[in-house]
Biopython code that builds the backbone (N, CA, C, O; Angstrom):
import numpy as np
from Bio.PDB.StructureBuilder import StructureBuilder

atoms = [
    (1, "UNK", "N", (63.158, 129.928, 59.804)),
    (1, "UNK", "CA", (62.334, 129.452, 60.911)),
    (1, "UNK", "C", (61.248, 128.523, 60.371)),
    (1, "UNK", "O", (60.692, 128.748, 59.296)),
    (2, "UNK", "N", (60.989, 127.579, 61.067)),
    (2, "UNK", "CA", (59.837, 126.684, 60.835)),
    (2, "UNK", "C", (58.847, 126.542, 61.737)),
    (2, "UNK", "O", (59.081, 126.562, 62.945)),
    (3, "UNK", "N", (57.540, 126.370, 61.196)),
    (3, "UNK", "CA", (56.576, 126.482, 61.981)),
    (3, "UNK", "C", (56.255, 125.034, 61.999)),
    (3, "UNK", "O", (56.702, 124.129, 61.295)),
    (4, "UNK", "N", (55.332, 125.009, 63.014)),
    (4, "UNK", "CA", (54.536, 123.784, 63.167)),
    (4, "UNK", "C", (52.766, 123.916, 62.595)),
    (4, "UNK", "O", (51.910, 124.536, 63.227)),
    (5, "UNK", "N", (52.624, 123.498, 61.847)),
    (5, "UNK", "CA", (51.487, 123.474, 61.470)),
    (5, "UNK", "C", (50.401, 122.553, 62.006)),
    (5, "UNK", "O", (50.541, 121.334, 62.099)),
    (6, "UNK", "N", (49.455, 123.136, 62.305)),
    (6, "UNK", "CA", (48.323, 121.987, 63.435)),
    (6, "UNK", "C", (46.941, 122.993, 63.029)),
    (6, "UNK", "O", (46.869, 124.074, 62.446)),
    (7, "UNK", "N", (45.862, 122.049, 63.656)),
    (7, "UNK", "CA", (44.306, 122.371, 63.238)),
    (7, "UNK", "C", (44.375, 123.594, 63.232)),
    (7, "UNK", "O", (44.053, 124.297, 62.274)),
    (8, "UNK", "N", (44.922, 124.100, 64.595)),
    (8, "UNK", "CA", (44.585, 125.847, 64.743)),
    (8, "UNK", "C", (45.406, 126.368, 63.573)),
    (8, "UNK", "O", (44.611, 126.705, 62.696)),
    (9, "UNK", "N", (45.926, 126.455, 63.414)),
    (9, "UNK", "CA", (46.869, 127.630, 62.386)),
    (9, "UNK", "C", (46.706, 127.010, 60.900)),
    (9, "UNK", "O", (46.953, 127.802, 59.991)),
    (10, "UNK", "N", (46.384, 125.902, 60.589)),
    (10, "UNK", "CA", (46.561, 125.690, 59.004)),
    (10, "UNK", "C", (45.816, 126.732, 57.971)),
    (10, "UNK", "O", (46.361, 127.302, 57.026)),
    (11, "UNK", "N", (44.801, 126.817, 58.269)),
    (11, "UNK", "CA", (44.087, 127.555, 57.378)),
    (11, "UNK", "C", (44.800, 129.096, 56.926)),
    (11, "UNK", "O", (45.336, 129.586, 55.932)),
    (12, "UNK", "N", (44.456, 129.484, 58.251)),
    (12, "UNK", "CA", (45.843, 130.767, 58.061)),
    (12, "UNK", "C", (47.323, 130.724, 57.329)),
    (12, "UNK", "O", (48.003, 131.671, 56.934)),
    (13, "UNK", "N", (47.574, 129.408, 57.286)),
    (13, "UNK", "CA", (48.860, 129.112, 56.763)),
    (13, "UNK", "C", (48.949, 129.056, 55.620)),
    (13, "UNK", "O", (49.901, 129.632, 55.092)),
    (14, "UNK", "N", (48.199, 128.495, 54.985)),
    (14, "UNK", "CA", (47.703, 127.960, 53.696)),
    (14, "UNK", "C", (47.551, 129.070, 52.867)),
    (14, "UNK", "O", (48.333, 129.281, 51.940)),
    (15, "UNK", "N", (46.243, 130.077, 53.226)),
    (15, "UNK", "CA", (45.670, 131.098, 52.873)),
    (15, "UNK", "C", (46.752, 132.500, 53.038)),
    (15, "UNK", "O", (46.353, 133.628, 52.748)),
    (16, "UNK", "N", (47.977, 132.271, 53.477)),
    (16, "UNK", "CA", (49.056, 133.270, 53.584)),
    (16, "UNK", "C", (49.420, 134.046, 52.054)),
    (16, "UNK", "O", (48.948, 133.330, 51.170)),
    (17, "UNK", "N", (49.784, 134.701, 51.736)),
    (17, "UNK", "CA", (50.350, 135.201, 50.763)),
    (17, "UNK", "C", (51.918, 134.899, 50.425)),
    (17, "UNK", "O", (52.654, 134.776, 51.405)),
    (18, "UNK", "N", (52.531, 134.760, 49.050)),
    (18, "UNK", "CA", (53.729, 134.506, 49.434)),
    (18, "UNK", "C", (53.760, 132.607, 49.427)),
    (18, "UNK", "O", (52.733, 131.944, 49.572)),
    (19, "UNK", "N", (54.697, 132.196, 49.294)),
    (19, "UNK", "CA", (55.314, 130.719, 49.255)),
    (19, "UNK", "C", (55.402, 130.440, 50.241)),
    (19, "UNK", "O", (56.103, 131.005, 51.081)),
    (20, "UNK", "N", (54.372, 129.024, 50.485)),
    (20, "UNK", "CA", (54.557, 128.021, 51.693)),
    (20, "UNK", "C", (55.085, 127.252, 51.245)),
    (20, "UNK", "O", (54.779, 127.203, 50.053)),
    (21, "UNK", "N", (56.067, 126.234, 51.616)),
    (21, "UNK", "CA", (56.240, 124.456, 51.995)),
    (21, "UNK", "C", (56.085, 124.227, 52.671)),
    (21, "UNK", "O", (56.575, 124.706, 53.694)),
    (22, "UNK", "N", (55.210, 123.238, 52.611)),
    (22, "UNK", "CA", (54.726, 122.170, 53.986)),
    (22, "UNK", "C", (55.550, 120.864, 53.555)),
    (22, "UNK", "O", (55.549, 120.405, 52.413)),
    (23, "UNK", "N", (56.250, 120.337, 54.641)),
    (23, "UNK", "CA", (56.699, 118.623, 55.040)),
    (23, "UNK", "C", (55.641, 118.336, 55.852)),
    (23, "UNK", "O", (55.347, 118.916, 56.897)),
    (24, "UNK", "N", (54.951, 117.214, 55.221)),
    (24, "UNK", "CA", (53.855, 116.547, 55.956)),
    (24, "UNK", "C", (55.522, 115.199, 56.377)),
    (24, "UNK", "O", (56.473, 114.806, 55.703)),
    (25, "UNK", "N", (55.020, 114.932, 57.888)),
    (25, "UNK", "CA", (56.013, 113.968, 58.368)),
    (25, "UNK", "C", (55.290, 113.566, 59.423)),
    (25, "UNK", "O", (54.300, 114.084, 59.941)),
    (26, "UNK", "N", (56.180, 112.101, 59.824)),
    (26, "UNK", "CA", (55.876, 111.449, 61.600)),
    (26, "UNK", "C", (57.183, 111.123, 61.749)),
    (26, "UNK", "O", (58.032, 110.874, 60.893)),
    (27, "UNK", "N", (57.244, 111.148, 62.803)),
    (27, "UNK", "CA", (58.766, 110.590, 64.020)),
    (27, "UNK", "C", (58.574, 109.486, 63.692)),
    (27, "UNK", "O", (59.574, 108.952, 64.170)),
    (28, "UNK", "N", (57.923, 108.567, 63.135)),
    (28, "UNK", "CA", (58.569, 107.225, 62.894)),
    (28, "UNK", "C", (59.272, 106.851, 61.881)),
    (28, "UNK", "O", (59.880, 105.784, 61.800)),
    (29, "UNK", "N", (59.221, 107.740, 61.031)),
    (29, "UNK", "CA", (59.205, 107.687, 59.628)),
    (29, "UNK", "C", (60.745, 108.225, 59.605)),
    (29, "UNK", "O", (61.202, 109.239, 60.133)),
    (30, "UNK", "N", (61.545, 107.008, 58.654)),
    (30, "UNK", "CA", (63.116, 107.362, 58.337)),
    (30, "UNK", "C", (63.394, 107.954, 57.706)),
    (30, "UNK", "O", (64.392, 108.628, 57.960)),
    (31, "UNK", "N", (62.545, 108.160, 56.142)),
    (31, "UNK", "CA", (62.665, 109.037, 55.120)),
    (31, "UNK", "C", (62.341, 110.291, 55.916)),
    (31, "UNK", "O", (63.187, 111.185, 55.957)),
    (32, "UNK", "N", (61.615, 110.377, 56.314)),
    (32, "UNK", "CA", (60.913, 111.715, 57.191)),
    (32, "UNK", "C", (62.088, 112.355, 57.705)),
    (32, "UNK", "O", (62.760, 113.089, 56.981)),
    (33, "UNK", "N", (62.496, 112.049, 59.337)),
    (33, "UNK", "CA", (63.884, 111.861, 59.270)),
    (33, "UNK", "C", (64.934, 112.414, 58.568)),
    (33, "UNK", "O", (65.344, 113.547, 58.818)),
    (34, "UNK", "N", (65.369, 111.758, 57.772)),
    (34, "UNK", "CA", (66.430, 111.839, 56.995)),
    (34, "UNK", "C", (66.061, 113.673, 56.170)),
    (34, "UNK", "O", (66.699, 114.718, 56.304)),
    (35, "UNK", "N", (64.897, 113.405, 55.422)),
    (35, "UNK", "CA", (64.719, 114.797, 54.998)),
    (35, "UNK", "C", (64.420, 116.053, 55.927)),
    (35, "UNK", "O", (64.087, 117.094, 55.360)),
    (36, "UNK", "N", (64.524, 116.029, 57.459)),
    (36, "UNK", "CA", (64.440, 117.347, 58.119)),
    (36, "UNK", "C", (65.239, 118.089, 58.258)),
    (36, "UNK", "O", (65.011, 119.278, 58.485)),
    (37, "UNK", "N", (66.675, 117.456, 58.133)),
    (37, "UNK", "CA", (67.852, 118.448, 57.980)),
    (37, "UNK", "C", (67.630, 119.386, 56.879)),
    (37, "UNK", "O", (67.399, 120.595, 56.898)),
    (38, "UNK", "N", (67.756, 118.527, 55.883)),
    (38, "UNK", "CA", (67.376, 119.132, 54.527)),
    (38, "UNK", "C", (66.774, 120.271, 54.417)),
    (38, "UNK", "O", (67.223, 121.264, 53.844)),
    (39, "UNK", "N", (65.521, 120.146, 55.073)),
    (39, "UNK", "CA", (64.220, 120.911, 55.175)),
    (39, "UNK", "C", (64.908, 122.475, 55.984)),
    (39, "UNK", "O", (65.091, 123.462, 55.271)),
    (40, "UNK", "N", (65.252, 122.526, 57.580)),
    (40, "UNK", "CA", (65.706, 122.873, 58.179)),
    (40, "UNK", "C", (66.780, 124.129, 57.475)),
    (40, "UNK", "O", (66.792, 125.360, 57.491)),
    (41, "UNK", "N", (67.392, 123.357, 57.044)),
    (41, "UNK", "CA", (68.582, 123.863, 55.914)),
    (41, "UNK", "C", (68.198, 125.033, 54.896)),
    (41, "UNK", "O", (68.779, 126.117, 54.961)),
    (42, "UNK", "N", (67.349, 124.816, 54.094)),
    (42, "UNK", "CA", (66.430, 125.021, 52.834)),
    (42, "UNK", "C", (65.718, 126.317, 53.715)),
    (42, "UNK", "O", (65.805, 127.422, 53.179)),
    (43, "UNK", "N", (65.123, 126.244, 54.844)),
    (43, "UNK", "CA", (64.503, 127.440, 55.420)),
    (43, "UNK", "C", (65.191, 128.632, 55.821)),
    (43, "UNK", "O", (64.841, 129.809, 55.916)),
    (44, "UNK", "N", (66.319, 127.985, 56.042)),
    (44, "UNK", "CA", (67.753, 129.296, 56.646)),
    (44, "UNK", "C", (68.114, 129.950, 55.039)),
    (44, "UNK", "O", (68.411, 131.068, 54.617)),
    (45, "UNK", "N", (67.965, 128.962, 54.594)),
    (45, "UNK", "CA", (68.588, 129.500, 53.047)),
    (45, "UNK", "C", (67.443, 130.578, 52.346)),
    (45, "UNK", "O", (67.650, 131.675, 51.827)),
    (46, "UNK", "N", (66.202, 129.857, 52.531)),
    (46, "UNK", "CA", (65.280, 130.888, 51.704)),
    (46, "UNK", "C", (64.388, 131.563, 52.658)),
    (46, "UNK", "O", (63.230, 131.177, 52.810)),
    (47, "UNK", "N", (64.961, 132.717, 53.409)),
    (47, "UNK", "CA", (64.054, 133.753, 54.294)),
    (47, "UNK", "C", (62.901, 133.837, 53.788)),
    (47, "UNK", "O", (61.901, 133.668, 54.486)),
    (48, "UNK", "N", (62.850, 134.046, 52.798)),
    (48, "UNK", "CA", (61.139, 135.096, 52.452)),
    (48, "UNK", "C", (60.409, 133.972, 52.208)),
    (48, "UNK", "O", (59.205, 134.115, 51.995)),
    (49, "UNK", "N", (60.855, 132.962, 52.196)),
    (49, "UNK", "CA", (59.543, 131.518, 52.007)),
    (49, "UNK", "C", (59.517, 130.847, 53.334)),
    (49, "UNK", "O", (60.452, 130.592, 54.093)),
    (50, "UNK", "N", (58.075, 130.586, 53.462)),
    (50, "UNK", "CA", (57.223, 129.935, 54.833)),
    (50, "UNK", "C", (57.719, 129.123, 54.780)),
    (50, "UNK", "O", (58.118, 128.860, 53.645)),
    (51, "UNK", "N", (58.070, 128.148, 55.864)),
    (51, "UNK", "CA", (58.285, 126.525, 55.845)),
    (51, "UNK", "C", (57.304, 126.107, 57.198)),
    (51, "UNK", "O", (57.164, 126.625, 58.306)),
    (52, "UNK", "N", (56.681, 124.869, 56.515)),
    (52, "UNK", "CA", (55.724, 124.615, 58.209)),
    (52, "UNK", "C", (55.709, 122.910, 57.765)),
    (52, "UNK", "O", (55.598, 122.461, 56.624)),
    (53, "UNK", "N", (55.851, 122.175, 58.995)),
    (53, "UNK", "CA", (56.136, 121.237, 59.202)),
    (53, "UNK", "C", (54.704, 120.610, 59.870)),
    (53, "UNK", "O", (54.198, 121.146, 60.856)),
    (54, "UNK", "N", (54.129, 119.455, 59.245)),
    (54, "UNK", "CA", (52.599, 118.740, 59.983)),
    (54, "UNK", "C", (53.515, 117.516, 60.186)),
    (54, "UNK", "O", (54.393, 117.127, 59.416)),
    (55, "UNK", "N", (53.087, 116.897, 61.558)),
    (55, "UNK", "CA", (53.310, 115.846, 62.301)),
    (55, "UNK", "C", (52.008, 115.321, 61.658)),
    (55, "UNK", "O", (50.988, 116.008, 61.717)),
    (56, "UNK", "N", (52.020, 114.160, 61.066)),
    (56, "UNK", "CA", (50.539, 113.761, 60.348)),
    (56, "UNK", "C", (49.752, 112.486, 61.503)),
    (56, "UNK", "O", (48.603, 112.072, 61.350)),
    (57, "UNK", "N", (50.551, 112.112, 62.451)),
    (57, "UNK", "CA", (50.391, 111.148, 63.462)),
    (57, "UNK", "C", (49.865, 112.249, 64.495)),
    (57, "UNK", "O", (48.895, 111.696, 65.013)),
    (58, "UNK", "N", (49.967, 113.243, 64.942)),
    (58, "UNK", "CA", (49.136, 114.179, 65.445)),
    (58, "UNK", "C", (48.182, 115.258, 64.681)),
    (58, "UNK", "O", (47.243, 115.806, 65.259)),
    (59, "UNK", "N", (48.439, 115.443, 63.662)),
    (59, "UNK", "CA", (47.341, 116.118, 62.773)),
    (59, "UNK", "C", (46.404, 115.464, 61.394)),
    (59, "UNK", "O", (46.140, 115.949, 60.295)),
    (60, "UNK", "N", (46.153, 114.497, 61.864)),
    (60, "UNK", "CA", (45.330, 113.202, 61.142)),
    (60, "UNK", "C", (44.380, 114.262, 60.044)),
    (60, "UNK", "O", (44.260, 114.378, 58.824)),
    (61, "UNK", "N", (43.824, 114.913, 61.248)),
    (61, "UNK", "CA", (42.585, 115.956, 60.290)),
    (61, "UNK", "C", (43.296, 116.353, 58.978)),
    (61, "UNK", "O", (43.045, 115.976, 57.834)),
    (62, "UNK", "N", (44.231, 117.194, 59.413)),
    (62, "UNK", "CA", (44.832, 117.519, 57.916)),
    (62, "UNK", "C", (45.365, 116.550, 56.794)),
    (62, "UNK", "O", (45.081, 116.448, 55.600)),
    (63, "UNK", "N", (46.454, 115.712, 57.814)),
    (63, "UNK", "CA", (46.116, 115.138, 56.746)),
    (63, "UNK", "C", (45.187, 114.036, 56.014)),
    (63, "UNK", "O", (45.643, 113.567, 54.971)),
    (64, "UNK", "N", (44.393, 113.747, 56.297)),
    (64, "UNK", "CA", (43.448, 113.247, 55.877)),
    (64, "UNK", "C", (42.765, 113.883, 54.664)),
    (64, "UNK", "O", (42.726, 113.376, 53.543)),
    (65, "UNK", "N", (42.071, 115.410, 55.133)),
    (65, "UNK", "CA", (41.370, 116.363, 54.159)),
    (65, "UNK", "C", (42.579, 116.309, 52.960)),
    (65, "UNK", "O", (42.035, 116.365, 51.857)),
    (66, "UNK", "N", (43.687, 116.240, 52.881)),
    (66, "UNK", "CA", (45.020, 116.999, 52.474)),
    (66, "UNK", "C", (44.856, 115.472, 51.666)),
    (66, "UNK", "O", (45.133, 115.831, 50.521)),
    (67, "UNK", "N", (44.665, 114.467, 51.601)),
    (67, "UNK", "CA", (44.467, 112.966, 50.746)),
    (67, "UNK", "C", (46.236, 112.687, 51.112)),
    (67, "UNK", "O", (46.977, 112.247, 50.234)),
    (68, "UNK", "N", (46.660, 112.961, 52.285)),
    (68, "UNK", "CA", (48.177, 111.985, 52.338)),
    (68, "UNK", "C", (48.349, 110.655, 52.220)),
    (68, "UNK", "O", (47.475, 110.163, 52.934)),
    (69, "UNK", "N", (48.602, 110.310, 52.021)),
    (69, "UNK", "CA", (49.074, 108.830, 51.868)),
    (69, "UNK", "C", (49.981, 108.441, 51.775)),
    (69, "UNK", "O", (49.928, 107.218, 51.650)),
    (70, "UNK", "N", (50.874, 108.808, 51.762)),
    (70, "UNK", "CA", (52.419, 108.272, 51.984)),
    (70, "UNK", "C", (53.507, 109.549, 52.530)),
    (70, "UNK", "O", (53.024, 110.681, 52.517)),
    (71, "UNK", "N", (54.929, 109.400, 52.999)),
    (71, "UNK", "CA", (55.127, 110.429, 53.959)),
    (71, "UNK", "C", (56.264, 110.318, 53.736)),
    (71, "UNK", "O", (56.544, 109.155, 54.028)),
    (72, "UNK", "N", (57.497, 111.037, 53.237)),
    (72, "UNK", "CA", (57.324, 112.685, 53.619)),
    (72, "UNK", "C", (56.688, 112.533, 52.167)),
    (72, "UNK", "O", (56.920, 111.803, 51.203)),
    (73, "UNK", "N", (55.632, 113.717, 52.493)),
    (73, "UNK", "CA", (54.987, 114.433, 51.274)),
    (73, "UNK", "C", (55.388, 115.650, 51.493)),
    (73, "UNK", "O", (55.625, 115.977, 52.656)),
    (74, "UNK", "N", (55.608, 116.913, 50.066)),
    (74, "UNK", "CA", (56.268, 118.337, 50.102)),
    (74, "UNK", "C", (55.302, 118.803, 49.349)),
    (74, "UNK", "O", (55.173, 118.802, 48.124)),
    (75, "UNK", "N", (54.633, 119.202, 50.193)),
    (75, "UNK", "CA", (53.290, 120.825, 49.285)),
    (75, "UNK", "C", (54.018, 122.529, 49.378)),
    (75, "UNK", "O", (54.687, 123.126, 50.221)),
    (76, "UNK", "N", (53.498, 122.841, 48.116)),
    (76, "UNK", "CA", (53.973, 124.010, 48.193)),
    (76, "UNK", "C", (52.976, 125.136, 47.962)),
    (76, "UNK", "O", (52.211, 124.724, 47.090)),
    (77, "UNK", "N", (52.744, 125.943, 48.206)),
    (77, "UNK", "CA", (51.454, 126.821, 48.568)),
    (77, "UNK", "C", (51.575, 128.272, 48.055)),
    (77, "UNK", "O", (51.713, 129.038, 49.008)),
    (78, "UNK", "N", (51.569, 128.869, 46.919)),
    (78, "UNK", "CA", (51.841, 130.302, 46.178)),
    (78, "UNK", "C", (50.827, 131.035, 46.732)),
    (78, "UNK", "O", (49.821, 130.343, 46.582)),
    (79, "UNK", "N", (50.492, 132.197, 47.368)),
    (79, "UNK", "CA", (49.182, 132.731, 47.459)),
    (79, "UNK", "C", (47.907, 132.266, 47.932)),
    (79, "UNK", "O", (46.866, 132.903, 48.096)),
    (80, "UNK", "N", (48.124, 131.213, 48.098)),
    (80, "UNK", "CA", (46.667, 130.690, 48.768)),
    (80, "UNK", "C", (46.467, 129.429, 47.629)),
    (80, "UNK", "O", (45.270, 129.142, 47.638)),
    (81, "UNK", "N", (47.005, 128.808, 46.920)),
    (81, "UNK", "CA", (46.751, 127.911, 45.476)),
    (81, "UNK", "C", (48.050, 126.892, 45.869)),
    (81, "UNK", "O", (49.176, 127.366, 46.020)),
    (82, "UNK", "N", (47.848, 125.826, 45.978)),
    (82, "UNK", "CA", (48.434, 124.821, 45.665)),
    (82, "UNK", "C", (49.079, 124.500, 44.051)),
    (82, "UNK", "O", (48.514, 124.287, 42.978)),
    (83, "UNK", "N", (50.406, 124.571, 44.414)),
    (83, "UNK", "CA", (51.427, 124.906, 42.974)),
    (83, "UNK", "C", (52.435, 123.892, 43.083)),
    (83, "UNK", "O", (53.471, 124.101, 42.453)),
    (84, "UNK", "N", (52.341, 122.799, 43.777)),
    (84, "UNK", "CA", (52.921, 121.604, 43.842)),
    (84, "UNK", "C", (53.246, 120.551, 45.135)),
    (84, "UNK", "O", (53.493, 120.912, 46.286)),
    (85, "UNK", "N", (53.187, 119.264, 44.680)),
    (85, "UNK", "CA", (52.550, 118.363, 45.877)),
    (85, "UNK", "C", (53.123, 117.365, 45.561)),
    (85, "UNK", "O", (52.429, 116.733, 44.765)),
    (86, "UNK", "N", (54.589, 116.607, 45.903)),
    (86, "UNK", "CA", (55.182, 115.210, 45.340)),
    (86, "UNK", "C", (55.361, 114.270, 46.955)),
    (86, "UNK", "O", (55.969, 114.687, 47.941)),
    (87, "UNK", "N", (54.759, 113.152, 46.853)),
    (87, "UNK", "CA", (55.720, 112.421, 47.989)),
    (87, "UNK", "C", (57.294, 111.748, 47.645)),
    (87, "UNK", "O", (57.822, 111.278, 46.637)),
    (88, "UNK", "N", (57.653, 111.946, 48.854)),
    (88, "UNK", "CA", (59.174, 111.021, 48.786)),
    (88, "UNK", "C", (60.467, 112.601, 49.106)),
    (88, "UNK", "O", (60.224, 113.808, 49.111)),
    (89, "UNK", "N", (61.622, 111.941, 49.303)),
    (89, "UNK", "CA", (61.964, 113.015, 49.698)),
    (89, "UNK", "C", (63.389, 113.455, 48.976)),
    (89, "UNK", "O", (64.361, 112.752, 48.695)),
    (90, "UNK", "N", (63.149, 114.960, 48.766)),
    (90, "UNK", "CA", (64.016, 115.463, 48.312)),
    (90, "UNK", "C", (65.517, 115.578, 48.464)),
    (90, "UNK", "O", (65.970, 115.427, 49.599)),
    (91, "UNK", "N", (66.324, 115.818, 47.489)),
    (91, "UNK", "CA", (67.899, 115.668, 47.683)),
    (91, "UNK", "C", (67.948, 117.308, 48.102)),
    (91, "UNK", "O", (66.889, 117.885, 47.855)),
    (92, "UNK", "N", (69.257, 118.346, 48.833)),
    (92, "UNK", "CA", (69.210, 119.458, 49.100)),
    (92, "UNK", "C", (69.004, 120.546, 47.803)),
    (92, "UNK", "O", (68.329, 121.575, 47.825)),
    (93, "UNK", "N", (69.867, 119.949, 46.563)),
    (93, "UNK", "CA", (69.625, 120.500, 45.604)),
    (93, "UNK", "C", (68.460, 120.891, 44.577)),
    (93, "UNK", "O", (68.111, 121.846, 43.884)),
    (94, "UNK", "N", (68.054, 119.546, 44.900)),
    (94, "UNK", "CA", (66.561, 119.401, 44.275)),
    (94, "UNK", "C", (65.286, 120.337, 44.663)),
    (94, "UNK", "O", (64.321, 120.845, 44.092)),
    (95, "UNK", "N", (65.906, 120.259, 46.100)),
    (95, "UNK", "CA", (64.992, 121.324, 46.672)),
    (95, "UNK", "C", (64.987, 122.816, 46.652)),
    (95, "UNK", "O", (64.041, 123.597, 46.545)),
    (96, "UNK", "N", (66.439, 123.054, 46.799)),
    (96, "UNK", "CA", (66.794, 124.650, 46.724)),
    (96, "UNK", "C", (66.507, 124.962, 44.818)),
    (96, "UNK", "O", (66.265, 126.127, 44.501)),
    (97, "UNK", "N", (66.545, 124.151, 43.974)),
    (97, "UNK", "CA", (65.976, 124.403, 42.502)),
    (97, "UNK", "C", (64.258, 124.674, 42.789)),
    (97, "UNK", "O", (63.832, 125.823, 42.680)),
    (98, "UNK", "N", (63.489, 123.744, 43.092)),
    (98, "UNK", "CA", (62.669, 124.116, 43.179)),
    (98, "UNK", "C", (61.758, 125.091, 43.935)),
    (98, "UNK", "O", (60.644, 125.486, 43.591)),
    (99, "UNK", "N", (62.492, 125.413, 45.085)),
    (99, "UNK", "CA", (61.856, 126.688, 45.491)),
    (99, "UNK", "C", (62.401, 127.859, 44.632)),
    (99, "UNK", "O", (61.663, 128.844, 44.650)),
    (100, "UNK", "N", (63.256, 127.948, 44.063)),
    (100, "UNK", "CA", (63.660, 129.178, 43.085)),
    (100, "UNK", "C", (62.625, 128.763, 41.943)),
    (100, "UNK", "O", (62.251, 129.819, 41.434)),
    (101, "UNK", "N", (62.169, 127.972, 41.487)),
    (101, "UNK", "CA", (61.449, 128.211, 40.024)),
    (101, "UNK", "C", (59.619, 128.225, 40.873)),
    (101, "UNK", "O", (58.701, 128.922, 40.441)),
    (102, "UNK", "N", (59.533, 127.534, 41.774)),
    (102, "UNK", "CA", (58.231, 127.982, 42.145)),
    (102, "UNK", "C", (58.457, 129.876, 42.705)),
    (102, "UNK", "O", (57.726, 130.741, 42.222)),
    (103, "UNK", "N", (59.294, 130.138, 43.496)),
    (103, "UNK", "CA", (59.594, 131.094, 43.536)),
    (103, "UNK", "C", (59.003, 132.455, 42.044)),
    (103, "UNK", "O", (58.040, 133.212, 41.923)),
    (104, "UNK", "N", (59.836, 132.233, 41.468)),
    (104, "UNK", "CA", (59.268, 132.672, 39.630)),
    (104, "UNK", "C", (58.084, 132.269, 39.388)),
    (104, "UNK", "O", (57.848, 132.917, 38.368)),
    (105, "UNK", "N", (56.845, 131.454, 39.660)),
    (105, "UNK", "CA", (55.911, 131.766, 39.360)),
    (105, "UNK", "C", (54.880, 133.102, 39.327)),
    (105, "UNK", "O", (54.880, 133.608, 40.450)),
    (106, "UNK", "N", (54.560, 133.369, 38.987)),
    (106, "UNK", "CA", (53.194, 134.685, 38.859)),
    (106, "UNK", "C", (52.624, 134.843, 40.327)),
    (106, "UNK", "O", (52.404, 133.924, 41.117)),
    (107, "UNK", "N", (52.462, 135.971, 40.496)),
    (107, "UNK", "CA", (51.965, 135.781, 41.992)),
    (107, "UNK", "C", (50.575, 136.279, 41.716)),
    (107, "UNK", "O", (50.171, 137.212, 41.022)),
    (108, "UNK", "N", (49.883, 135.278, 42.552)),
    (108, "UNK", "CA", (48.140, 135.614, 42.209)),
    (108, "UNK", "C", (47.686, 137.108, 42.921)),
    (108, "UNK", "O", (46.530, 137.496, 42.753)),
    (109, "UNK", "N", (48.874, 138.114, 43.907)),
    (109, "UNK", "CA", (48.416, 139.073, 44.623)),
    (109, "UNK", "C", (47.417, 140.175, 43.905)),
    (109, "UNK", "O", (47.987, 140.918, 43.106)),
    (110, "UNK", "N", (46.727, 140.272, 43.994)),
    (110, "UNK", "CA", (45.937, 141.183, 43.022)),
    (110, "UNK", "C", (46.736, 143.329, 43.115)),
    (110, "UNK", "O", (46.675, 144.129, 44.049)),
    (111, "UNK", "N", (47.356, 143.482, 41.710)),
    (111, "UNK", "CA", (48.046, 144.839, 41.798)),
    (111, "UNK", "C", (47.161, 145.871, 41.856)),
    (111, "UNK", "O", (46.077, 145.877, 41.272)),
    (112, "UNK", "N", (47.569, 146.706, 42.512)),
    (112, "UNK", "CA", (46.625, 148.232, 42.645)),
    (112, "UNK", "C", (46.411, 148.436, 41.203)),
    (112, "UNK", "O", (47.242, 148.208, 40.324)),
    (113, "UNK", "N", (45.100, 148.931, 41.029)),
    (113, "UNK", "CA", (45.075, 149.608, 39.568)),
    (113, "UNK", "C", (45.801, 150.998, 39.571)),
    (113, "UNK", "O", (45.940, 151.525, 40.675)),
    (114, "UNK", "N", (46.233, 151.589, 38.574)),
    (114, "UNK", "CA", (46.233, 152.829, 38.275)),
    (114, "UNK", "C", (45.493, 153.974, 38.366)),
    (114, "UNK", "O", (45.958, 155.078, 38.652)),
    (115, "UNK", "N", (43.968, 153.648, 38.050)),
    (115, "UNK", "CA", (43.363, 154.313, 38.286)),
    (115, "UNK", "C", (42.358, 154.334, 39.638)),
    (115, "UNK", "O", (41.151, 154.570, 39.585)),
    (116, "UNK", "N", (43.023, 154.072, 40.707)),
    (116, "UNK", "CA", (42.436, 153.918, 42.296)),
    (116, "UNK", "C", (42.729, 154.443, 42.697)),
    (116, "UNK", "O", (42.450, 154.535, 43.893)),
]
sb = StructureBuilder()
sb.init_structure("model")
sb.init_model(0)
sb.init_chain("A")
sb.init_seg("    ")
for serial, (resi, resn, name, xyz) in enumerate(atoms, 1):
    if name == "N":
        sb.init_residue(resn, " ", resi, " ")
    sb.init_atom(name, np.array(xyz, "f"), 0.0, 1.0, " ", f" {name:<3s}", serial, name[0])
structure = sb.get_structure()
């Protein structure tokens, strides 16, 4: 499932626990476009990771704060920490690799101690 990401919900989104990707995109945009199948695809495939989609022609704010500048851009979000951010758009493979090795990163969740 994919969300739509907009003013109201980003923060919450961001600040989620667990692996986000965000596609920053606009409907005008061909590359954009072209990579939503992809995207779409990639979300059915990896359940336990967020996928949220910013229309950047309706969510200027973000991206603006977010320094976009060119589109599709792919952020990826571990725990609340930004763990990778490339524009241009991904091939299906390229993508399903990299959510498995961001996947394997360390998760910042803080573990119960033992002695609590």
């Amino acid at each position: 499932m994919i969300t739509e990401g907009t003013k109201a919900n980003f923060q919450s989104i961001v600040r989620a626990q667990g692996l986000v990707l965000i596609d920053f995109w606009a409907p005008w945009c061909g590359p954009c476009r072209a990579f939503s199948p992809i995207f779409e695809a990639a979300s059915k495939k990896h359940p336990s990771v967020k996928f949220v989609k910013v229309d950047t022609d309706q969510e200027q704010e973000i991206a603006s704060a977010l320094r976009i500048r060119s589109i599709p851009t792919l952020m990826a979000i571990k725990d609340g920490e930004l763990v990778f951010s490339q524009a241009g758009m991904l091939p299906a493979g390229a993508l399903d690799l990299l959510i498995e090795r961001l996947q394997k990163l360390p998760s910042k969740t803080p573990s119960a101690s033992p002695n609590t």
